[in-house]
Structure formats: structure tokens, C-alpha cells
N, C-alpha and C positions, 0 to 999 in steps of 0.2 A: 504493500500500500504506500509505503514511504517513498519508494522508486518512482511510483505511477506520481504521486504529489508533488513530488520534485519536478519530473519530467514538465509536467503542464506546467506547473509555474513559472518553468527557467524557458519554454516554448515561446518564439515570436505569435501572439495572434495579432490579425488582421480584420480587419470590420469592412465588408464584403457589400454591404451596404449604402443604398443612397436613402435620403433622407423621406420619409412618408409623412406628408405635410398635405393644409389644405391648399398648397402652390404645386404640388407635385402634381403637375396634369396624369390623368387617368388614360387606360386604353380609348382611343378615341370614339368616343359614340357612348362611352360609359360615363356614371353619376361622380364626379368627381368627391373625394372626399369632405366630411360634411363634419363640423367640430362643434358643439355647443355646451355651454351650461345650463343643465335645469335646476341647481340646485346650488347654494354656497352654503359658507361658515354659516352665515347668519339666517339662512335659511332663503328660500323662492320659488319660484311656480313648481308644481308638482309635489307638496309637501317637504317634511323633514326639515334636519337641521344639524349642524356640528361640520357639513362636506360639504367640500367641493365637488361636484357629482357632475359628469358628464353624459352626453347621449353624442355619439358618431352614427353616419350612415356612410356606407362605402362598401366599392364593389374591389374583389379583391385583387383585381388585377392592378393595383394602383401599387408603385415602390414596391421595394423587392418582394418576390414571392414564390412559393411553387406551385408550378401547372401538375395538376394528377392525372393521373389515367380518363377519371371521369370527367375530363374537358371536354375528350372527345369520342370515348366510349362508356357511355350511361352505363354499362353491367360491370364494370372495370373495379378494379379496388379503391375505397373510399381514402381518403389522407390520413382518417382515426386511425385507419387498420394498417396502415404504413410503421412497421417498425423501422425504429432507427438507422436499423445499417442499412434498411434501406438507399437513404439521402445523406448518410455520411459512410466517410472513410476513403479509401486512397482515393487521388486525383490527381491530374495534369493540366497545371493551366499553360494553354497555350498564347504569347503575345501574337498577333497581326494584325495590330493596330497599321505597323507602318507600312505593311500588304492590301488596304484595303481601304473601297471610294465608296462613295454612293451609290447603293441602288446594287452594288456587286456581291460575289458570291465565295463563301470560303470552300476549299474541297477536302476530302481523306487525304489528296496527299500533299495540302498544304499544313497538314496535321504532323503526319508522319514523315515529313521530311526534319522536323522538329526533334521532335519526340516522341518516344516506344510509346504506345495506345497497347491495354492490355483488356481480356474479360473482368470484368468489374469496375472497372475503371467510371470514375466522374471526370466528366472532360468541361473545362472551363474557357470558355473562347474569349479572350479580349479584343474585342473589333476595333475598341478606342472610341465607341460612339457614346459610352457614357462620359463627354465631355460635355454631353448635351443636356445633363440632369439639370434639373433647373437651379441645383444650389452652386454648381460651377462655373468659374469667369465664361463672360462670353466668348463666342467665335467669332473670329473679327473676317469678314468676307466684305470687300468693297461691290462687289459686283451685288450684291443681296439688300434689301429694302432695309433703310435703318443704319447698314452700314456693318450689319452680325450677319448669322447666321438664324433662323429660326429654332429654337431650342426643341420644343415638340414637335414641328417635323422632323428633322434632326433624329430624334431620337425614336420616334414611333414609324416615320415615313420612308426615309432615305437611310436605313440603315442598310446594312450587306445580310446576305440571307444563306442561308445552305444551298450547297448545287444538288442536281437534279438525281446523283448519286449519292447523297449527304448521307441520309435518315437509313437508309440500307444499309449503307456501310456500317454506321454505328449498332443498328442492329446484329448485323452478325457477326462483328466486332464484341460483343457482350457490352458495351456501354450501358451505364443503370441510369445517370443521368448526364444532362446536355445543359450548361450553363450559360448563360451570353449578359452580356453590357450592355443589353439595347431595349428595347419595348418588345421584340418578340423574338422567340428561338425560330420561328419561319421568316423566310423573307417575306415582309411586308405586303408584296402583291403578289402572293399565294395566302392570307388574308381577304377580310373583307372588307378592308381597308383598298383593294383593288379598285370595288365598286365604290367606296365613300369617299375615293381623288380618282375620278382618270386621269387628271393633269398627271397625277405621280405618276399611274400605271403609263403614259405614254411616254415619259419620259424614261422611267425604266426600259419599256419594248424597246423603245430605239437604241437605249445602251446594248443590252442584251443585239440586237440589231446590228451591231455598227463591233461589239468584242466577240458574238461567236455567228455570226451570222441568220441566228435562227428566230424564228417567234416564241413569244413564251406560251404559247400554247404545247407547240412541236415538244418544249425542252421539259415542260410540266406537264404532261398528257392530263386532263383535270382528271377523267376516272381514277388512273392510276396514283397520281397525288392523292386523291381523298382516300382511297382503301388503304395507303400507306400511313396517314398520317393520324385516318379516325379510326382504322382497327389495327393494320397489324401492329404499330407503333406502342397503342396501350397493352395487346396482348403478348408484347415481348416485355412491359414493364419500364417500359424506358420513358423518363420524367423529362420535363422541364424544368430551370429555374431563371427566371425571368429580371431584367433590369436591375443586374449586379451594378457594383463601382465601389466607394468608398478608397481605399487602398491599394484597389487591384491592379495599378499600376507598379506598385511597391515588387511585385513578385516576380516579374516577367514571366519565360518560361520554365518551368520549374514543376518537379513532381512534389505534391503538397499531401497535406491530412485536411478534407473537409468537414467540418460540419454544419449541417443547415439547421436549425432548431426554428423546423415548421408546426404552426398552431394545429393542434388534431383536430381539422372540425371535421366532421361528420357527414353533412346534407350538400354541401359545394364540392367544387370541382376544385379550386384554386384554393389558398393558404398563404398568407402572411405570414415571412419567415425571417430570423436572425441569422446570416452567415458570415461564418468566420473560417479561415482561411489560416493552418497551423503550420508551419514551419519550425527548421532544425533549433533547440538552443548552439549558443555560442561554439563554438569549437568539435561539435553534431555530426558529423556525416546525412544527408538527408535520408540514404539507405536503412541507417542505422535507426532515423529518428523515425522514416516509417514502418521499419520493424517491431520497433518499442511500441508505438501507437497498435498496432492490430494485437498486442495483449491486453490492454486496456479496454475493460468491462464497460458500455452505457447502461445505467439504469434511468428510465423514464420515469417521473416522479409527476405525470401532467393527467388531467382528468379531459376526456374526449368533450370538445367542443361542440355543443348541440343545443336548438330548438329546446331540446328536453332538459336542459341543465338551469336548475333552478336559479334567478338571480339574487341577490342582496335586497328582503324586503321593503319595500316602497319603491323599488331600482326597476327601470324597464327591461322586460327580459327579451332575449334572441329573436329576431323574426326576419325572414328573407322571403325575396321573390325572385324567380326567375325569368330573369329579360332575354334569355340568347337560348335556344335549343338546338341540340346536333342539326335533328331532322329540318330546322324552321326557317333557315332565311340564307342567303345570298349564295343562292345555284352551289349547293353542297358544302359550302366554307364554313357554315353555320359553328357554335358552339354553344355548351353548356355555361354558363355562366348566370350570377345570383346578385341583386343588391342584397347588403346587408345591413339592417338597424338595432342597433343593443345599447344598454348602459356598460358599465368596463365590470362591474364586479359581480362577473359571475365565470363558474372555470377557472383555472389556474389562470392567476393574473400578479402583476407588481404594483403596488401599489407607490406611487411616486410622490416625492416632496412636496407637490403644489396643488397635490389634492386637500393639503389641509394648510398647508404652508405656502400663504400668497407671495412670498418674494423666493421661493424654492424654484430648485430647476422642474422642467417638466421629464418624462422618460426619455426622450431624444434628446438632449441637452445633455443627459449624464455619460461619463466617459467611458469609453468601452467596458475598461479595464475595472471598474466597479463591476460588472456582473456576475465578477466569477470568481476565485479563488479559492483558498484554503479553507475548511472550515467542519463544522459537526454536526451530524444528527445525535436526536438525545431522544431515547425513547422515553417517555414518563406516563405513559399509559395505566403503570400497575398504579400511580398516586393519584391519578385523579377520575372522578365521577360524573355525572351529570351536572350542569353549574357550578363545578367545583371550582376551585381556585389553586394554582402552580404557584411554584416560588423559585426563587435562582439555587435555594439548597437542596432542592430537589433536581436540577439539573444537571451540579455541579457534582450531587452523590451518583449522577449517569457516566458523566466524561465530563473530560480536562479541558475547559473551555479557555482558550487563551486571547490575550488582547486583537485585534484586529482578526476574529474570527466570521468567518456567516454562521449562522446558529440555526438550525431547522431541527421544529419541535415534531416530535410523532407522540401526540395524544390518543391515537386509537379512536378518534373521528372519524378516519377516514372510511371506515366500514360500515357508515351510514349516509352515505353521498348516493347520489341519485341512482348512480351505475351499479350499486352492488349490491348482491344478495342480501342483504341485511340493510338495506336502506331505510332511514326514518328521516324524510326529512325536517320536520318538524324539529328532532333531536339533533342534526346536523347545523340546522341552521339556529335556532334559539336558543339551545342546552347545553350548547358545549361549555368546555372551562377555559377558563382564560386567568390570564397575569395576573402576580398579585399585587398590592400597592408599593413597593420595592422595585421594581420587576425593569421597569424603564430606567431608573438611578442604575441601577445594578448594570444594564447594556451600555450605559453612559459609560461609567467607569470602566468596562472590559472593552470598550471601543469596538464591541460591535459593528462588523460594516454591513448586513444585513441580516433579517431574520425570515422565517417562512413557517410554516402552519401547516396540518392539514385538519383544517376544520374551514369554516365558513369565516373569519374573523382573525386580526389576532387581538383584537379586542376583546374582552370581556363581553357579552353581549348584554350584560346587564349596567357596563358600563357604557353603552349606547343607548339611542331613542326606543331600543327594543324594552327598554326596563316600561317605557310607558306603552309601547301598543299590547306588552306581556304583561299586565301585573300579578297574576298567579304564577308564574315565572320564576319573577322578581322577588314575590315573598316567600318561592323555597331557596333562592338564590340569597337571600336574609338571613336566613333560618343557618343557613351552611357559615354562614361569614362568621355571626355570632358564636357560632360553635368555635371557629378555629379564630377566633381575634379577640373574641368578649366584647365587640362593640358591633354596632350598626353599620348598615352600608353607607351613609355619607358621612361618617364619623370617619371610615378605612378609606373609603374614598372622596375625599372631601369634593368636593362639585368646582368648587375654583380653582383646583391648583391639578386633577385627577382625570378629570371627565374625559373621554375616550387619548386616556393616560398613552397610550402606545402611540397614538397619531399627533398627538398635539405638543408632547414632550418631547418626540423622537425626530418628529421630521424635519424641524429648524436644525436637528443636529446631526443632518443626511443620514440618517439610520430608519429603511423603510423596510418592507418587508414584502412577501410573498403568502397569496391564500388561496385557499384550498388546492392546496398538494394532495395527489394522490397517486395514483398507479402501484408503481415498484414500490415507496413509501413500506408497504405492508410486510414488505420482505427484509426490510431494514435493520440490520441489532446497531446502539449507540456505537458509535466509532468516528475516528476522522476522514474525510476522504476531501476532493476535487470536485470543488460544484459551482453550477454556470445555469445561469438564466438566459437563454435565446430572446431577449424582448425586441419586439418590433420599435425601429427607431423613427418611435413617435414624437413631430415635433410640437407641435401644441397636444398634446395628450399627457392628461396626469394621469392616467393610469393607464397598464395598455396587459394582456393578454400574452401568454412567452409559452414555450415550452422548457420545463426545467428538467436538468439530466446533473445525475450524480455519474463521476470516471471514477474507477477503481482498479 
């Protein structure tokens, strides 16, 4: 375990990432990202009080992500059911940024003239087009309106695409997945984006025209394009990952350790994801450092993202429609695709600075390198009950918590969460046990740099507004205090200096947290290990949805 904690720590990561804002224009014809407040400290439309409480709507093809099988075969494997080595572990990224123009096309053996492509392999393209992200200097083109370049054409329209032998090759090549720098892992006008500019598509034809002679119909037979791209493509298993950047210059070409920490949702095709991008520590061989990586255990610790996952009461839960069907629209280019509307606190999520903390960063503001580290699970299951109350000498009689730890509690919650045989939600979401009045000083002074849960909170829930929508709740949650304190509950937690103690004490002092863990969680005994929050780099989002993995 010591080896593996070492390894990742002393590891260069890379943040794989362009920025998901309400400026990050969306796949074109799609709902652009949508950020609001319904709720603050002091309370606002929608009830409640004490949060900053948000509602996004967003279709997921917007900032980085991954395309699943069911983009474009509806019977396909869902993103839930995607285990992790699925979308992580070896890969090769390839640079040809400086090989490639507009509107043109990379091939296999502009690949493997590079570098060895093996079965399993994640193949990462740098086209160079994510210079077009909208958080990066502009393009300076004199000839072009303004005196730039257009950024979202750019990126969505005129990017370079697969040639006509790409997807085949990669196919029986065993490639799992296909990453790229641009708005799409197809070229653009093999899209429906064909139809939504023919200016582009003509101006492509004629390149295409004018560098191999042919039409693109000739070069793209459309039948043969759709059966490769809507069935055999998902039926070989082979992904996309969609509108990389952040660093990916940093790497050139280089065989790497990927990981994608994609949201498990459930009902979509598509998934908001964290990628990072691992390379050798110092003095490493890369051989050696991807040798070391394939003994190293992921354990998913993430609850599947769903319509059915109940959210944080008074909080608007999951709801989606589907705007794009395979079968439904532009002469077989058609795809699956879903708006999405939710509040952030339901599912494995982060809860950020500025959900309670107005001059706090939001989740995309904080720096990579907070998400992950050193750190403990502590199991305390055997000490506490329904409404019970935790204490730090209870955690500390688990394991050795040291300063600048992550701390993830396993209270044996998790076996009442929507998904499992033993579900209560009522007892998952209102009864669990939470902190005691110490609890937040005590994280202070071990400098905690994040905590996580697997319950619905890491609050007390009686130390939030639930004490008043529960008060039969509330006065067995009394009952229990007085036994273990001799005093009352706002005597233990006084209302001016206590009240949702975990959010309001901690987050001025960037110690947030993570809730409802679950998955692997159950399989867990206390020990130290290597843990990382995949969070989507949201920029106006105080909270945002992640996939968390524990390395061992």
C-alpha cells in the first residue's frame, strides 16, 4: 500500500480538461449550459434556508465528456454499468497538432508512424484544435471577421476528422477508447452538423476535392458510415471522449496512465467527466511507471447517477428529456442525446466553498491538485446508531489520522441508499448520525484537506432545517444527545456559533467535503490508501457531481 501511495503522489498528473462554464458553447443545436440560484444563506424562492443551493440544466455534450455506446446504439451498455478499467489505464497520446488544417483528416498511419498502438490501448489525438476552447487566447487570422478566428467554429466546425479507414482500424486494432481536442471524435461533416452549415460542408467537399480528388460521399459511403459508426462501433465497445485540452499540450507524444472519472449516470448516452492524464515521477522510466500503474487496484466508491436517486429534501431532483434519437432526424446521422435538469445534491457529489461560503472558490476554481491525495477511510459503523452522534475519538480509536489528510467516514449508511437491498430511504436521508460538537475544531487543527461520507449529509441532519420539517426526528435525536452530553441540543449545539457546524465553520477554511459515497465503500476495512475525486471543472458551480475512486 505504501509503494502504491508513494507512486501516485510522487506521479506528474495532468488536468485533461477544458473549462464547463455557462460560456463554454455546447454541441451546436444543443441547450447551452444553464446556472442558477434558487436558494441562498439567507434563504429564496423555493423555500429553505442556511445554502446556497443551485439548479443547472445542461445537455451533456457540453466540456469534457464521455460519448457511450448508447449515443448511438440504444441496446448498448449504459455509462452506470461501465466499470472503470473500462475508461482508464494505458494510453498513447499522440501530438499532430503540427500535421493538421481544417476540415482535414488524421489516419492509422499517421498514428503508427508515431507510436506502437496496442489491444487495449486508449488512444488520445491532439489535433491542436483545443486552442479554440473559449477560455484560451484568441486566434489571431487577419483574413477572418474581427481580425480572430471564430472560436466555436473552430472548435465544433473546422476541426480535422478520422479518415475513411479510421474507426476500422481502431476496431480491430482493440482500441477501448478514442480521445480528441475538438467538439467531436467524427469529423464534423459526417455529423449533423453537415446539414446545420453547408457553407462548412462545401467548403470541406472542395478540400476533400482539391487533397484526394474524390466526393465525400464516394470517401464516406453514408450506409456504410452509419452501420460502422451506430452498431459495429458500440458493439466492439469502443468509446469516445470528447473536447479534451487543459494541459494536453504538456505531454506530447508519449505513452501515459489515463484516467477518466466519468459521472455513472444511468438513463443518457453521454457523461461529464474528470481527466487526468498520469505520467512517470522524476527519475521513472515511463515503462516502469506503466508497469507499476496496472498493479494498482481502483475501487469505485460512486453511487449510479439516476432519475431514481433521491435528492437532498426540498432540493429539485433528476429529470431529463430526450431531444436527438438514433432513428429520428438528419438522413441516419441522428443520435441519442438528453437535456438534463437537477439541483447538485443528490448522488455522489462535492460539495464546494461557495455553497455556503460567499467569497469561497466555486468547484472549477479549485486547483487540480486538491482532489486527491493521501488520506483514510475510518470505519465507525460499530459506534454509531440511528441519529447518533460521532466524535474525533472515535475515529482516531479506527486509524492514524494525520495532518493534511482526506478523511472518508464509513458509517454503514450506505446500505440504505436507494440502490441497495436494504434500502430505507427515509433512514438514509433523515436518521443518519452525524458530527459531534468538536468535530469541525478537531478537522481545523489536523488540517484536514477534505472529508466525505457515505450517508446523505455530512451534517448532522438535525443540525439542519430537517430538525424543523422532522420534529419526531428531532426529539429522538434529543433524547440521544442528553444521554451522551447531559444537556440539550442547542445547549451542545449552540444555534450561533454551530448550526450546520460542518459547512459554515469549515468552508471559509477550504475544508469541504464529499456525500453520499457509496459503491466499493462496503468492502472497505479503516486503513490508509490514495484517493481522488474526478469532479467536473465547474466554473460557476458550487457544487458539482464526481466520481470518487480509492488506488491501492
Amino acid at each position: 500500500m505504501t509503494n502504491t501511495i508513494d507512486l501516485l503522489t510522487n506521479a506528474k498528473w495532468h488536468d485533461l480538461n477544458i473549462n464547463c462554464s455557462i460560456f463554454t458553447p455546447p454541441y451546436p443545436g444543443e441547450m447551452a449550459l444553464q446556472v442558477r440560484f434558487f436558494k441562498r444563506v439567507t434563504g429564496a424562492a423555493g423555500g429553505g434556508q442556511g445554502a446556497n443551493g443551485q439548479l443547472i440544466e445542461w445537455s451533456n455534450n457540453t466540456g469534457t465528456h464521455l460519448v457511450g455506446e448508447r449515443a448511438f446504439h440504444s441496446g448498448a451498455t449504459a455509462i452506470s454499468d461501465m466499470p472503470l478499467e473500462d475508461v482508464c489505464g494505458e494510453a498513447v497520446v499522440i501530438d499532430l497538432s503540427a500535421e493538421l488544417s481544417d476540415y482535414g483528416f488524421y489516419t492509422p498511419e499517421m498514428i503508427t508512424s508515431k507510436i506502437d498502438v496496442k489491444a487495449g490501448d486508449i488512444l488520445i489525438i491532439n489535433t491542436g484544435y483545443h486552442k479554440y476552447a473559449y477560455e484560451n487566447p484568441d486566434v489571431v487570422n487577419e483574413n477572418a471577421q474581427g481580425g480572430i478566428e471564430s472560436k466555436e467554429f473552430g472548435f465544433y466546425l473546422r476541426h480535422p476528422g478520422p479518415s475513411a479507414d479510421f474507426f476500422q482500424w481502431a476496431i480491430d486494432t482493440g482500441i477501448k477508447l478514442i480521445g480528441v481536442d475538438c467538439g467531436s471524435a467524427e469529423h464534423p461533416m459526417n455529423t449533423n452538423l453537415r446539414y446545420m452549415h453547408a457553407r462548412e460542408f462545401d467548403k470541406a467537399a472542395a478540400k476533400l476535392q482539391e487533397t484526394h480528388d474524390q466526393e465525400w460521399d464516394d470517401m464516406f459511403p453514408p450506409d456504410d458510415y452509419y452501420k460502422l459508426t451506430h452498431i459495429d462501433m458500440p458493439k466492439a465497445h469502443l468509446r469516445l471522449l470528447e473536447s479534451l485540452g487543459g494541459q494536453l499540450n504538456e505531454i506530447g507524444t508519449r505513452r501515459i496512465w489515463l484516467m477518466v472519472g466519468a459521472i455513472p449516470f444511468m438513463e443518457v448516452e453521454s457523461a461529464w467527466c474528470r481527466v487526468a492524464a498520469l505520467t512517470a515521477p522524476d527519475g521513472m522510466s515511463d515503462d516502469d511507471f506503466i508497469a507499476a500503474m496496472h498493479t494498482v487496484d481502483m475501487l469505485d466508491l460512486t453511487l449510479p447517477f439516476s432519475v431514481q436517486t433521491p435528492q437532498w429534501a426540498n432540493y429539485e431532483p433528476l429529470t431529463l428529456t430526450y431531444t436527438k434519437r438514433v432513428g429520428g432526424q438528419y438522413f441516419g446521422m441522428g443520435r441519442n442525446n438528453a437535456h438534463c435538469k437537477a439541483s447538485f445534491h443528490l448522488a455522489t457529489h462535492m460539495d464546494g466553498e461557495i455553497h455556503f461560503h460567499a467569497a469561497g472558490r466555486t468547484i472549477g476554481q479549485m486547483p487540480f491538485d486538491y482532489w486527491r491525495g493521501q488520506g483514510v477511510v475510518a470505519d465507525i459503523s460499530e459506534f454509531v446508531s440511528d441519529t447518533s452522534v460521532y466524535t474525533p475519538a472515535m475515529i482516531e480509536s479506527k486509524i492514524d489520522v494525520q495532518e493534511g489528510d482526506i478523511l472518508l467516514l464509513k458509517t454503514g449508511w450506505h446500505k440504505y441508499g436507494w440502490n441497495s437491498p436494504d434500502s430505507d430511504e427515509f433512514r438514509y436521508m433523515i436518521r443518519h448520525p452525524g458530527p459531534s460538537p468538536d468535530f469541525a475544531q478537531w478537522c481545523i487543527d489536523k488540517k484536514i484537506k477534505w472529508l466525505g461520507i457515505d450517508c446523505v449529509a455530512m451534517e448532522h441532519p438535525m443540525n439542519t432545517i430537517q430538525r424543523i420539517f422532522h420534529p419526531k426526528t428531532f426529539e429522538e435525536a434529543n433524547r440521544k444527545l442528553i444521554e451522551q452530553y447531559g444537556a440539550d441540543w442547542d445547549t451542545v449545539y449552540p444555534l450561533d456559533t454551530h448550526y450546520q457546524d460542518m459547512h459554515l465553520n469549515l468552508f471559509p477554511k477550504g475544508i469541504v467535503h464529499v456525500e453520499n459515497i457509496g459503491g466499493q465503500i462496503a468492502e472497505m476495512e479503516s486503513g490508509r490508501y490514495f484517493i481522488s475525486a474526478f469532479v467536473q471543472k465547474g466554473m460557476e458551480m458550487a457544487s458539482c457531481w464526481l466520481r470518487m475512486v480509492i488506488l491501492q
